[in-house]
C-alpha positions as CSV (number, residue, x, y, z in Angstrom):
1,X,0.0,0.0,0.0
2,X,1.2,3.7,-0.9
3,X,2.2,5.0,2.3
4,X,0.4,8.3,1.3
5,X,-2.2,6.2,1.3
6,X,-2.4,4.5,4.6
7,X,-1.7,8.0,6.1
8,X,-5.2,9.1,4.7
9,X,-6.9,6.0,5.5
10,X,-9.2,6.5,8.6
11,X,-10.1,3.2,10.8
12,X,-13.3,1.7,10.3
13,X,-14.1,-0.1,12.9
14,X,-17.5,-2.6,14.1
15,X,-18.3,-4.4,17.4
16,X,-21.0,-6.9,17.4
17,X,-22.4,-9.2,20.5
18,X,-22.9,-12.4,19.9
19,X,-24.5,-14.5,23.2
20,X,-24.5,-17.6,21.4
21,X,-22.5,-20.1,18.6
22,X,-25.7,-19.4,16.4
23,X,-25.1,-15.8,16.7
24,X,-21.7,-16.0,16.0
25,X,-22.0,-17.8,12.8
26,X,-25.0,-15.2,11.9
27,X,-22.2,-12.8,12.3
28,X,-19.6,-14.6,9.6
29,X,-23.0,-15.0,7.0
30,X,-24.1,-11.8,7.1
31,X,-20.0,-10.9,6.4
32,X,-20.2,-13.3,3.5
33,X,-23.0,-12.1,2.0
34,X,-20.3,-8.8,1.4
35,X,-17.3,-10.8,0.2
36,X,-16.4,-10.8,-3.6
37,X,-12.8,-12.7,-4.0
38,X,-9.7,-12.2,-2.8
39,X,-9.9,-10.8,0.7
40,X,-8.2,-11.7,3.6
41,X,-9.5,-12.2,7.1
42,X,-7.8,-12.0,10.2
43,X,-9.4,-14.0,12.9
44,X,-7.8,-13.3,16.4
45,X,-8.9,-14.2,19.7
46,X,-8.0,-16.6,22.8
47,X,-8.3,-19.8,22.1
48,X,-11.7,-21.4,21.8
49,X,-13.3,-17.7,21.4
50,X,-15.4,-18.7,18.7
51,X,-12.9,-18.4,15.6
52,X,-13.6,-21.7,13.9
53,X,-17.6,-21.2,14.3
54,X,-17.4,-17.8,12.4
55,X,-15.6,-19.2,10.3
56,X,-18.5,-22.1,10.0
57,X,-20.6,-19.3,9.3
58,X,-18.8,-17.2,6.8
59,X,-18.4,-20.6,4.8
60,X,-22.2,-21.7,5.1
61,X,-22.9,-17.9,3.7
62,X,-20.2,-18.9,0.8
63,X,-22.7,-21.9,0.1
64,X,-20.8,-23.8,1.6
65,X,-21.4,-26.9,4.0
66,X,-20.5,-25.5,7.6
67,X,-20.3,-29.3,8.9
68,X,-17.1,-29.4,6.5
69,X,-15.3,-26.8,8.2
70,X,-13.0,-28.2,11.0
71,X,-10.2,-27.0,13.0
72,X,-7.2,-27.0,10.7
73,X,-5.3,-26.9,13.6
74,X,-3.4,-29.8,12.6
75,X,-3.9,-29.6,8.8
76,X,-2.8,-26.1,8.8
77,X,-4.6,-25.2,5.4
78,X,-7.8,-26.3,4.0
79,X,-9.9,-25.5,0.8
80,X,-13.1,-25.3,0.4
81,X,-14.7,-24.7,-2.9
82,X,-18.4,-22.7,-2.7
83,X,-19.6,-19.8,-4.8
84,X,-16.0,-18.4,-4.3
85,X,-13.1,-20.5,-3.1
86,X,-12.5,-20.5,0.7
87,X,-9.0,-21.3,2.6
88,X,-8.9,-21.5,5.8
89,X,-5.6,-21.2,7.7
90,X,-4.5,-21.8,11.3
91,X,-1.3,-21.0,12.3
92,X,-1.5,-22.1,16.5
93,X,1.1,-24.4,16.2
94,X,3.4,-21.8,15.2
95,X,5.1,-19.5,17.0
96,X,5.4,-17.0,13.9
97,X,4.9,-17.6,10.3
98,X,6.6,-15.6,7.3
99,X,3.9,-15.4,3.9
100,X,6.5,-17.4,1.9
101,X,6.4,-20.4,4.4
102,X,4.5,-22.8,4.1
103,X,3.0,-21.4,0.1
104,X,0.8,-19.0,2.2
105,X,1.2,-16.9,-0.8
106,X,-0.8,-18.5,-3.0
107,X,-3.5,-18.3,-0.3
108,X,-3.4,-14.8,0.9
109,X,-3.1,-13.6,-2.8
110,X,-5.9,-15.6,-4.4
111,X,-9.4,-15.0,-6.2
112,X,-10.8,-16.9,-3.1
113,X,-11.3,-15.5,0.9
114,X,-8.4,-16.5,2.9
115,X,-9.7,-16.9,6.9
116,X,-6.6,-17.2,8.7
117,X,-6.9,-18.2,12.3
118,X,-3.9,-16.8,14.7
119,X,-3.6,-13.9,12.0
120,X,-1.3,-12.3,14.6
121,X,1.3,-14.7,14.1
122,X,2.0,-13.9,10.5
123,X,5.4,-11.9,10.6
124,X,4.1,-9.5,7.8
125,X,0.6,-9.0,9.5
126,X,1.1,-5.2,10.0
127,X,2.2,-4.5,6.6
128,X,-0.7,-6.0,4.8
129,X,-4.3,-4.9,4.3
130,X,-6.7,-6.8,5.7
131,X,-10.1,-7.4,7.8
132,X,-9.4,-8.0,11.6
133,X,-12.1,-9.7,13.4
134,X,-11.2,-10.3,16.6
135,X,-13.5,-12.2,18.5
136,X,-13.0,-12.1,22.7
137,X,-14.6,-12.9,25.9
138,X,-17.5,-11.4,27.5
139,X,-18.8,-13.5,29.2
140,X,-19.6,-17.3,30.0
141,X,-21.4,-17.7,26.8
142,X,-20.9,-14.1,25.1
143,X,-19.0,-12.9,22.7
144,X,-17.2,-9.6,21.3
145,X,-16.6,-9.3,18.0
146,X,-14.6,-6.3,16.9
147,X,-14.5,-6.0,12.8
148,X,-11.5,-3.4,11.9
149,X,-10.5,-2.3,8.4
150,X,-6.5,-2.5,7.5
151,X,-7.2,-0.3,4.0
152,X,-9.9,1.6,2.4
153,X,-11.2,-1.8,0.3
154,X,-11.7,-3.1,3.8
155,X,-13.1,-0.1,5.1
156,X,-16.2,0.0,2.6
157,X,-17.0,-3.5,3.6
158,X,-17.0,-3.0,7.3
159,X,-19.4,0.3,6.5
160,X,-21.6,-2.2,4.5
161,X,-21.4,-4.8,7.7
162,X,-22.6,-1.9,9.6
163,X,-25.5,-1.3,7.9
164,X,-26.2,-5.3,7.4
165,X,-26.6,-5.3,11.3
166,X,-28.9,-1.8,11.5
């Protein structure tokens, strides 16, 4: 990104409340429902916050099966192929990750939505454009889920989330 750019761009950000697994995939449909190809997602929170279940949702609103979608903890990478290609991407079993390791490339640069779990361990995280959800605690069985633009292409989507939930 032109640094001129990013200097200009304003923050957009979104919280949501989600009490329940069924609201939190709600949350990653109704996102979905805005995606076109080639974004990139970056899913952060503690585990067990809810990242795989929005991630559920985001692909059920990509038509795709949500029963399909599993941790890839130990997979690391998995495609799905819906009305636009879907990779999802944990990165919990590393401590950091660089974008040429492991052919993330090809992922985060695709015609397809890359969901990357553990986002924050990708070494060039801050230097790329992206859409931040960060899903944390509130409660027992609540949720927080904070949806911040990286870039003006992500900004316009998170203003179109905004109005999705209004």
């Amino acid at each position: 990104m032109d640094k001129r750019m990013a200097s200009s761009f304003e923050s957009v950000t979104f919280v949501i409340a989600s009490g329940s697994a069924r609201e939190t995939k709600a949350g990653g449909r109704r996102l979905a429902s805005l995606l076109e190809c080639g974004e990139l997602l970056g899913l952060i929170g503690d585990l067990g916050a809810g990242k795989t279940c929005f991630v559920k949702g985001l692909a059920r609103g990509l038509s795709l099966r949500e029963e399909d979608i599993l941790s890839p903890t130990f997979t690391m990478i998995q495609e799905h192929r819906g009305r636009v290609p879907l990779y999802h991407i944990d990165l919990y079993r590393l401590e950091t990750v660089a974008i040429d390791d492991l052919g993330l490339r090809e992922y985060l640069f695709s015609d397809g939505i890359a969901a990357v779990e553990w986002f924050e361990r990708l070494r060039e995280s801050a230097e790329l454009d992206y859409l931040a959800v960060r899903i944390s605690y509130a409660g027992a069985n609540s949720r927080r889920i904070e949806f911040a633009a990286s870039g003006p292409r992500y900004g316009s989507i998170v203003s179109k989330l905004k109005l999705a939930f209004s």
